[in-house]
RODO-2510 file (C-alpha; in nm, 4 decimals, decimal comma):
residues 389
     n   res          X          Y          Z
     1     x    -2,7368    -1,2384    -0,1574
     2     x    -2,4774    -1,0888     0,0774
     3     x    -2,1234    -1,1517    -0,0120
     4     x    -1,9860    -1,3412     0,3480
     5     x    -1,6798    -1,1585     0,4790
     6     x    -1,3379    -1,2290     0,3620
     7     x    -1,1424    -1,4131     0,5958
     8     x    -0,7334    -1,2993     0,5857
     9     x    -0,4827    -1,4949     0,4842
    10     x    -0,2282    -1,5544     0,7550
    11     x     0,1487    -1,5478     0,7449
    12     x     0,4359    -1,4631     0,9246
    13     x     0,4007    -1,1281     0,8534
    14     x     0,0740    -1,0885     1,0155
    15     x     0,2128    -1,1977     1,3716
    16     x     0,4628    -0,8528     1,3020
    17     x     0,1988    -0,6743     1,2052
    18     x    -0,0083    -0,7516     1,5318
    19     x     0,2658    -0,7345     1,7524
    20     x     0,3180    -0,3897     1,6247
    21     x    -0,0033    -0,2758     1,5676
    22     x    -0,0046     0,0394     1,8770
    23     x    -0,4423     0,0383     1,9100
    24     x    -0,5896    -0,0152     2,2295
    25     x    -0,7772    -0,2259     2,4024
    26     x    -0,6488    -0,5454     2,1644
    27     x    -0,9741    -0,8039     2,2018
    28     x    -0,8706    -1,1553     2,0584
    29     x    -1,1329    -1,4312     2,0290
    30     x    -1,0711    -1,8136     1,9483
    31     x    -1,3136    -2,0854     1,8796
    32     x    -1,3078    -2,4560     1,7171
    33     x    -1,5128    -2,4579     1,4532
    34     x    -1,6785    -2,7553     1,2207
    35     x    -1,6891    -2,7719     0,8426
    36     x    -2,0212    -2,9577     0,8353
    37     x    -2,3361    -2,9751     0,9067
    38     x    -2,5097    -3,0238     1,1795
    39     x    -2,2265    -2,9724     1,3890
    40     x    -2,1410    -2,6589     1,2565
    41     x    -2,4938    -2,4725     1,3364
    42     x    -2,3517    -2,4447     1,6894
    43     x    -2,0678    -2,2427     1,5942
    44     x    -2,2513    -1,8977     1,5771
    45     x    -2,4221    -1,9321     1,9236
    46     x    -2,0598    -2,0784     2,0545
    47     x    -1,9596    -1,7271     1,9216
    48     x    -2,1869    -1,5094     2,0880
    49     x    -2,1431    -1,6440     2,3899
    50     x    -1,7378    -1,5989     2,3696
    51     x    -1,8409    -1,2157     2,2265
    52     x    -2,0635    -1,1278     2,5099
    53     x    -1,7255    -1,2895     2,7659
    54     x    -1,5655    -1,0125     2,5977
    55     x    -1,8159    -0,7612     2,6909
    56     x    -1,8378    -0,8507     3,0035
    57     x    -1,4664    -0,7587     3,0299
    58     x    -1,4584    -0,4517     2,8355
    59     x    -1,7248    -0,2729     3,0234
    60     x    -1,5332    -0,3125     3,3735
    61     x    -1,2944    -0,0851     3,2282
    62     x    -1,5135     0,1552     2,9511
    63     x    -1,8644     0,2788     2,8733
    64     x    -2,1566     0,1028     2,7229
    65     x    -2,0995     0,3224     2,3813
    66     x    -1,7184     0,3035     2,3765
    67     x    -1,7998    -0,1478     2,3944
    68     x    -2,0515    -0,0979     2,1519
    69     x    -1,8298     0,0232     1,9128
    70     x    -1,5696    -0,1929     1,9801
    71     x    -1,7643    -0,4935     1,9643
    72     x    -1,9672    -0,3844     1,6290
    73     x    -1,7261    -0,6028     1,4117
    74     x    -1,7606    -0,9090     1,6153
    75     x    -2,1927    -0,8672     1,5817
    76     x    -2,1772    -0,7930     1,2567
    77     x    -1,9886    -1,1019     1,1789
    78     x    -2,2115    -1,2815     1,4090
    79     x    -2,4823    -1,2209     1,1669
    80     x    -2,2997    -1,2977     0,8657
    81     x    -2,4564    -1,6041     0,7568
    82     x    -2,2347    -1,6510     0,4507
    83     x    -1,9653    -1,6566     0,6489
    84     x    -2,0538    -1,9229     0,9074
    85     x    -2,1207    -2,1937     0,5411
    86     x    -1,7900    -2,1552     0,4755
    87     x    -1,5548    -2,2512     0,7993
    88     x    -1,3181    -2,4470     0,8690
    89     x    -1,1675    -2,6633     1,1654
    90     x    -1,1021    -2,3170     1,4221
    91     x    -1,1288    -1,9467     1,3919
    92     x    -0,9427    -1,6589     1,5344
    93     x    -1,0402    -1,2874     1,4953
    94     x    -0,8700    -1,0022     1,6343
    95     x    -0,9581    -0,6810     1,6388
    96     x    -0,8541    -0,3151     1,7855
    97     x    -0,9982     0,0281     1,7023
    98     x    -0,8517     0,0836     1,3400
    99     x    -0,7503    -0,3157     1,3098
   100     x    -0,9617    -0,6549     1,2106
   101     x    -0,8259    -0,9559     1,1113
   102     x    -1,0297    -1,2885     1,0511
   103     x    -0,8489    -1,6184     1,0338
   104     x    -0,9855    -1,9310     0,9400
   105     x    -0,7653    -2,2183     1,0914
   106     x    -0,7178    -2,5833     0,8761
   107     x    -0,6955    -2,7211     1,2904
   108     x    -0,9084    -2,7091     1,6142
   109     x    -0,8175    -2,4395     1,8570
   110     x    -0,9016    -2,3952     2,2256
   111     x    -1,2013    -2,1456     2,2870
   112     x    -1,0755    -1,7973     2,4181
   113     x    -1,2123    -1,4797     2,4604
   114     x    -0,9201    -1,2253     2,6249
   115     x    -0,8849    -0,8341     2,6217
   116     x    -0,5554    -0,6504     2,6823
   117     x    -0,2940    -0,4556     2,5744
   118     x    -0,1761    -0,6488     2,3006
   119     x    -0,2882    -0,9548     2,0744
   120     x    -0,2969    -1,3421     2,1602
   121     x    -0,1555    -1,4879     1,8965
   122     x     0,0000    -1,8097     2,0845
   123     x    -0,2245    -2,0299     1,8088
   124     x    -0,1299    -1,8182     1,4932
   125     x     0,2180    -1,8801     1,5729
   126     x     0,1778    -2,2418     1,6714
   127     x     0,0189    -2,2781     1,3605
   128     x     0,2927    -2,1094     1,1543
   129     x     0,5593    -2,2695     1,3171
   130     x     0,4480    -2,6166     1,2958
   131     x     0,6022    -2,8124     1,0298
   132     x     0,3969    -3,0489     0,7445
   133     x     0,1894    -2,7724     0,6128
   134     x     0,2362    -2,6967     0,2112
   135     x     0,0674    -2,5540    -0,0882
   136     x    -0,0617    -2,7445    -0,3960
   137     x    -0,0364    -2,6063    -0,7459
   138     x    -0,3069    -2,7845    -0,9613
   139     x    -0,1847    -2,7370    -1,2804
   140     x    -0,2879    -2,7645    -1,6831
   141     x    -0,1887    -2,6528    -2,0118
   142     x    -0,4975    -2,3576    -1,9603
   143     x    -0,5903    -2,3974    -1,5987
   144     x    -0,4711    -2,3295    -1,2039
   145     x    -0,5381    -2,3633    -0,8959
   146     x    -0,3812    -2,3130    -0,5876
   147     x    -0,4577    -2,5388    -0,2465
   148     x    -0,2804    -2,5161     0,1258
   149     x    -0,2856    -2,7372     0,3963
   150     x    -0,1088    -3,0531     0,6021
   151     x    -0,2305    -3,4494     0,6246
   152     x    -0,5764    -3,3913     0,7894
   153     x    -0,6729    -3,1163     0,5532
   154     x    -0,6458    -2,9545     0,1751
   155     x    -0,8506    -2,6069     0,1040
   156     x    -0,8405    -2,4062    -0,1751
   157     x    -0,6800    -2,0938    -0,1970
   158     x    -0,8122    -1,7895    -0,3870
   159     x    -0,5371    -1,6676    -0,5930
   160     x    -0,4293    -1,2974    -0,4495
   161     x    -0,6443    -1,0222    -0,6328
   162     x    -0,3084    -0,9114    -0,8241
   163     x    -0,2615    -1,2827    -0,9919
   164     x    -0,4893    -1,2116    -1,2187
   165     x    -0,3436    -0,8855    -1,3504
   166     x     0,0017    -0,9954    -1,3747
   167     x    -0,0887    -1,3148    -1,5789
   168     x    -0,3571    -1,1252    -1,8150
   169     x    -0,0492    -0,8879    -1,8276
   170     x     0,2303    -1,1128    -1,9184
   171     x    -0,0273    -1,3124    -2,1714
   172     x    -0,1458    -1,0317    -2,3416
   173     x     0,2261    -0,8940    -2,4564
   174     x     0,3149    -1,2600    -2,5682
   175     x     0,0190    -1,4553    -2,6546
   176     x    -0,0441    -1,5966    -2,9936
   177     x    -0,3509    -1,3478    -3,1355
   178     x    -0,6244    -1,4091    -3,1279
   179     x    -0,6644    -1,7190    -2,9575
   180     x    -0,5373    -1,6745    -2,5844
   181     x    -0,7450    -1,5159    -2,3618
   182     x    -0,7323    -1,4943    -1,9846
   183     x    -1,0786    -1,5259    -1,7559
   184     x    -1,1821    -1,6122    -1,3456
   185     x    -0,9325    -1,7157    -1,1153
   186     x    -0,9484    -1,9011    -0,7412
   187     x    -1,0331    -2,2845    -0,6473
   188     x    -1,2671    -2,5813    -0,5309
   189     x    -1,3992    -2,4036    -0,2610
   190     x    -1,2524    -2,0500    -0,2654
   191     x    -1,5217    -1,8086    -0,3609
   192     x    -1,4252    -1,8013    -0,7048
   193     x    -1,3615    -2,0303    -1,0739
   194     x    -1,0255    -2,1818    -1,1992
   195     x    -0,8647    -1,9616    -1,4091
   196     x    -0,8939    -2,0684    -1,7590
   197     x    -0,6323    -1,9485    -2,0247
   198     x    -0,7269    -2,0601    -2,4057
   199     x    -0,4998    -2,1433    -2,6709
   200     x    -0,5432    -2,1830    -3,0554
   201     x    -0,5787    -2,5441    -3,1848
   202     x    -0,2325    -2,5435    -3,3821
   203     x     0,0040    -2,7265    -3,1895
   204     x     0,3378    -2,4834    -3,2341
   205     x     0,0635    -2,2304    -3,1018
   206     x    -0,0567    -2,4523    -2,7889
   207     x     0,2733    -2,5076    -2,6774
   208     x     0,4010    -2,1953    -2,6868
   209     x     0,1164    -2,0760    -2,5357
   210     x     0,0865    -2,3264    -2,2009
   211     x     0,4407    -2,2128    -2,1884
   212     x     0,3668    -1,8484    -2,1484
   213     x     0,0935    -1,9363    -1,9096
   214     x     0,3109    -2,1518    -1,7235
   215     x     0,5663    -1,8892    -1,6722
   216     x     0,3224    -1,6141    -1,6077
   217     x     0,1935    -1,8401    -1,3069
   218     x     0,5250    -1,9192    -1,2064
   219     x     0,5865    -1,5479    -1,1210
   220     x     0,2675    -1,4402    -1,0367
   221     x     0,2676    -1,7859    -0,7535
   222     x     0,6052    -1,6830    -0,6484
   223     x     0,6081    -1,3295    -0,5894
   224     x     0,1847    -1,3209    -0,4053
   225     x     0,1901    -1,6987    -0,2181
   226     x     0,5126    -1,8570    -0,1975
   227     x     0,7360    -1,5833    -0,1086
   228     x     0,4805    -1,4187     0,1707
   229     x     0,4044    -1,7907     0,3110
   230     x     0,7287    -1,9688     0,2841
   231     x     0,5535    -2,2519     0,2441
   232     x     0,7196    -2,5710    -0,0019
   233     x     0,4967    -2,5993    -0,2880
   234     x     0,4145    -2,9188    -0,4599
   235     x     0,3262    -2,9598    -0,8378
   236     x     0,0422    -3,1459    -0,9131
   237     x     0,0226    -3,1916    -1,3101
   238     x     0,0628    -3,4766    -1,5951
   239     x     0,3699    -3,5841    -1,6588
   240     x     0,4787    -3,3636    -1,9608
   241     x     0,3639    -3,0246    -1,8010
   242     x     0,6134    -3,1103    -1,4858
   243     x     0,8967    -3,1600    -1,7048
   244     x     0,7944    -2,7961    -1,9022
   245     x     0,7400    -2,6153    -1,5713
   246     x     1,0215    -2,6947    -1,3602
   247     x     1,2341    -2,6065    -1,6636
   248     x     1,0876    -2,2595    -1,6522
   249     x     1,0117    -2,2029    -1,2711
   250     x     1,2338    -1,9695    -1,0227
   251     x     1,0303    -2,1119    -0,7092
   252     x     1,2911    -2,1729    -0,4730
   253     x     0,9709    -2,3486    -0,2763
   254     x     0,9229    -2,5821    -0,5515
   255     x     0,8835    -2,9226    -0,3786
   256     x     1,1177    -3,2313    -0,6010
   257     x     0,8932    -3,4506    -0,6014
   258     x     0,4714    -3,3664    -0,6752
   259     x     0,1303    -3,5186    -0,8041
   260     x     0,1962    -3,6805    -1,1886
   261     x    -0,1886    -3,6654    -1,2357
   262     x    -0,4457    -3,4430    -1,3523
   263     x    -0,5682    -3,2854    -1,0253
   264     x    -0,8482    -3,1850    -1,1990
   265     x    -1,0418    -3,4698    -1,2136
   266     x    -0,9603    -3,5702    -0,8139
   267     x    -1,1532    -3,4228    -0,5351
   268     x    -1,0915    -3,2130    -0,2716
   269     x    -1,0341    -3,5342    -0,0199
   270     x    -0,8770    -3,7212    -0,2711
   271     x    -0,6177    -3,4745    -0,3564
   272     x    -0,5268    -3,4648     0,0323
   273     x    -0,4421    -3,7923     0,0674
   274     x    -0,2056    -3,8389    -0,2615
   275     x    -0,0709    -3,4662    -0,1466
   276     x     0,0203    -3,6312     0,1555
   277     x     0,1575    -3,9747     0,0656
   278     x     0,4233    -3,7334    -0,1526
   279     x     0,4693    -3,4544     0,1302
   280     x     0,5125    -3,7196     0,3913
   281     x     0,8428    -3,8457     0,2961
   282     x     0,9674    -3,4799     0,1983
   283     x     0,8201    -3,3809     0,5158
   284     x     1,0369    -3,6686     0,7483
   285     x     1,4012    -3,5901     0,5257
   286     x     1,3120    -3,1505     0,6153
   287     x     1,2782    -3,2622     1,0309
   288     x     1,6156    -3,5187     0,9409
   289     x     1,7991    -3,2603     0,8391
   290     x     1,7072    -2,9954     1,0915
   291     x     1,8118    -3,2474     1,3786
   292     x     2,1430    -3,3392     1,2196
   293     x     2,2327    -2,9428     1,1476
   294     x     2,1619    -2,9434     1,5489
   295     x     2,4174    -3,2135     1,6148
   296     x     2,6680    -3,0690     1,4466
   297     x     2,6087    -2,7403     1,6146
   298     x     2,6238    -2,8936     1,9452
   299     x     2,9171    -3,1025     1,8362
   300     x     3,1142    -2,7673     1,7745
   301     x     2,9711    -2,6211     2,0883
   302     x     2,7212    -2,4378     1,9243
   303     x     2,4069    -2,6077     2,0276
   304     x     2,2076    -2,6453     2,3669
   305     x     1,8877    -2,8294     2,5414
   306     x     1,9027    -2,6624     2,8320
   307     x     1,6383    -2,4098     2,8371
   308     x     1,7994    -2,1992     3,0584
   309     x     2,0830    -2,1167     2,8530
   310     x     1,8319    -2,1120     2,5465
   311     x     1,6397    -1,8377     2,6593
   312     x     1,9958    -1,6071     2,7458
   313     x     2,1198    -1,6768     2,4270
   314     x     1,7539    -1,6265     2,2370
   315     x     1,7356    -1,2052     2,4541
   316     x     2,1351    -1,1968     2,3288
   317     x     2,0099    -1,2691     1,9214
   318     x     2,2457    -1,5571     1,9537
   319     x     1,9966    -1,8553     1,8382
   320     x     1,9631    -1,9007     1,4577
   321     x     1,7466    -2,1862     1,4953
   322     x     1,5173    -2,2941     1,7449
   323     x     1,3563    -2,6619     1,7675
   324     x     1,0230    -2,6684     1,9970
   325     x     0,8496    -2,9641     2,0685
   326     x     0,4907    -2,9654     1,9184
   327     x     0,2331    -3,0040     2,2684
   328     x     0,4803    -2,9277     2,5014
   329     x     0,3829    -2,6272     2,7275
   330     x     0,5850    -2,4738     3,0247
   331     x     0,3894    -2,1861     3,2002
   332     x     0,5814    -1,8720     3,3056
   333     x     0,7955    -1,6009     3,1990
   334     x     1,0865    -1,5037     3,0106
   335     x     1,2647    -1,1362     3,1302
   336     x     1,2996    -0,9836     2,7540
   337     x     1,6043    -0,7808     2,9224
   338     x     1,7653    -1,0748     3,1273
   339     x     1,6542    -1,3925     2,9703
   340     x     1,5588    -1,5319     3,3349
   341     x     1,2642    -1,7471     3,3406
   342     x     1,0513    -1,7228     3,6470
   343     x     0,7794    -2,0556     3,6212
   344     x     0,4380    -2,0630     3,7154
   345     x     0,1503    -2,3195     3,7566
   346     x     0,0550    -2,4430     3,4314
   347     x    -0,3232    -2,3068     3,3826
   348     x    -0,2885    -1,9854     3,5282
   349     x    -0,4398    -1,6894     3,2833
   350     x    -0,2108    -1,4442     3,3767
   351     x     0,1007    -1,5722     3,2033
   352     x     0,1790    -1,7186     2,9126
   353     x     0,3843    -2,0415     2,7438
   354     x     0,7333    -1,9706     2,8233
   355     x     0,8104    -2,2134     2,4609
   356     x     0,5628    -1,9835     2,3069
   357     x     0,7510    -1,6775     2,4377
   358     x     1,0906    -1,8215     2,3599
   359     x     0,9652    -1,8932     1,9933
   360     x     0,8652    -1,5697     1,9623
   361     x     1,1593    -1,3814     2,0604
   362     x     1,3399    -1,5397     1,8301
   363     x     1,1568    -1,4760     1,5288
   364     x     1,2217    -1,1355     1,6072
   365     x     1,5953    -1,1895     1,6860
   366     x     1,6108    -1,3167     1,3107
   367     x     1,6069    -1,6652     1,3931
   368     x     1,4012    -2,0026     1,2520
   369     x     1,1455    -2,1501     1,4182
   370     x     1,0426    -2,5063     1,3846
   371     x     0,7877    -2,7113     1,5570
   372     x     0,8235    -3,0965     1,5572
   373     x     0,6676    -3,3757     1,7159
   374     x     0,7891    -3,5249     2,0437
   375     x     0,9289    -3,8040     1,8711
   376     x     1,1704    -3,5967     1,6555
   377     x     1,3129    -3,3422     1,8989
   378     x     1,6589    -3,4199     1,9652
   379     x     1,5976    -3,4928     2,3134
   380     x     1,3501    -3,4438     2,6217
   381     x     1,3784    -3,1115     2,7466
   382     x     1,1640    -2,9045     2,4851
   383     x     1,3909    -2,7497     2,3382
   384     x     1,6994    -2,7275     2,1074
   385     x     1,8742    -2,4282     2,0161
   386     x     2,1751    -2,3483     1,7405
   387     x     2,3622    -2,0553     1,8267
   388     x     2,5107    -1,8352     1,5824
   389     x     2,8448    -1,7829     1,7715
***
């Protein structure tokens, strides 16, 4: 049976790595997708038909051998019927002579099929910026699991391929011979088992042992998920392990509050929605306390709505954080050298989502990017910016 193609896990670092990425022509190709069936049998012949809109572009511009090749990824993944069992709620795959990334998205995007000189990633970065979404550790005194995702959604995550290492690494200098022994890794869902770490039937033994294994995770968590995703991560464990974990864990991502249960024994649904009902409140205090730090910025001077003055201050490197209101579009331009923004009608393919644009040159300024509903922006306009100086 053919092993379905690895989809790439996306993170800020990705959107640098595309926007730096020098291969041409950059062909980027977005579709919803459905996690069921029957909807989901459509999804492959929605594909093609967004594949051969990209064709139909290329070859204004190169030869029939030159689109092959380009192309070949995109066909070959057509085929892939693996692949097309496990999606999710929207897909994005990118690819460039030398480059191909596959994203599977936890929300819906907007079908697109565009070729040019450099990458659309307007959803990615929607996507990253927008605030609610989280990781789950699912954790026991011999098993773990990792899960990301926001209130509509909860998918496993398969543990990076150097997890494994570094635990079996840290457990086999300090484990208790010969009774600890280290085997799969991955989740619900993920391609892959829970990793499973035994322990000896003494009880000196099996506590010092779940400890080990709960401070080989912490590490291995924190230096391959956390760190690369930024994303807060919430415990989900009985009572007594919480207590022994936090004491030992360096996760400056570690969520206060998390799941006192055995995740275990929920399922993949049910672990959403009591994820949720402890990430909502979290969630509401993180968006509190990004509008107050605004306030006070603008109290001191330091703050602004007007998007104007925004986007000169974003081209200067002078906005540490940026507030952007989730649905909000504004079609146009920003001049990276000026900060003018020249506006356009909203719809037209040649330019781009001036919030989008402003978002983005910020990130690269060194600023913070957040995403929040309309009904917890600071005000109407869009926008809110703090200004370093």
């Amino acid at each position: 049976m053919k092993t379905p193609h690895p989809s790439d896990t996306l993170t800020p670092g990705s959107l640098a790595e595309l926007a730096a990425f020098a291969g041409r022509p950059c062909l980027s190709l977005y579709q919803p997708t459905h996690r069921r069936h029957p909807d989901k049998q459509q999804d492959p012949i929605r594909f093609r038909h967004l594949v051969k809109t990209l064709e139909t572009s290329l070859l204004q511009q190169h030869q029939a051998h030159a689109v092959r090749d380009l192309l070949a990824p995109f066909e070959a993944l057509a085929q892939d019927h693996g692949f097309w069992s496990h999606t999710q709620d929207g897909l994005a795959v990118l690819a460039a002579p030398g480059l191909l990334r596959v994203y599977l998205l936890q929300r819906p995007v907007a079908e697109l099929a565009v070729v040019a000189d450099s990458f659309h990633t307007k959803p990615l970065r929607q996507w990253l910026q927008s605030t609610g979404r989280y990781q789950v550790l699912a954790l026991s005194r011999d098993r773990v699991q990792l899960f990301e995702g926001d209130r509509n959604a909860l998918d496993a995550v398969a543990l990076a391929a150097e997890v494994l290492p570094a635990i079996d690494a840290a457990l086999g200098q300090e484990r208790s011979a010969p009774h600890s022994t280290v085997s799969s890794y991955g989740g619900i869902g993920g391609g892959h088992g829970p990793m499973h770490h035994g322990h000896g039937g003494r009880k000196d033994e099996i506590d010092g042992d779940a400890e080990r294994f709960f401070r080989a995770v912490d590490r291995a968590v924190l230096e391959h998920h956390s760190r690369p995703s930024g994303l807060p991560l919430m415990l989900a464990a009985l009572p007594e392990h919480h207590h022994r974990f936090r004491a030992l864990s360096h996760n400056p991502l570690l969520m206060v509050g998390g799941l006192m249960l055995d995740p275990h024994g929920l399922a993949p649904d049910a672990l959403c929605l009591r994820a949720w009902e402890v990430a909502a409140p979290q969630q509401a205090m993180q968006q509190a306390a990004w509008r107050d730090a605004y306030a006070a910025a603008a109290a001191r001077g330091l703050g602004s709505e007007d998007l104007s003055q925004v986007a000169h201050a974003a081209v200067a490197g002078r906005v540490g954080t940026l507030l952007i209101e989730a649905e909000r579009q504004l079609a146009g331009r920003i001049d990276a050298a000026t900060g003018r923004i020249d506006l356009a009608e909203l719809g037209n393919p040649r330019v781009d989502d001036v919030l989008d644009d402003l978002g983005a040159l910020v990130e690269m300024m060194g600023g913070q990017v957040h995403v929040l509903p309309a009904d917890r922006m600071p005000g109407r306009t869009g926008v809110a910016a703090s200004f370093r100086h």
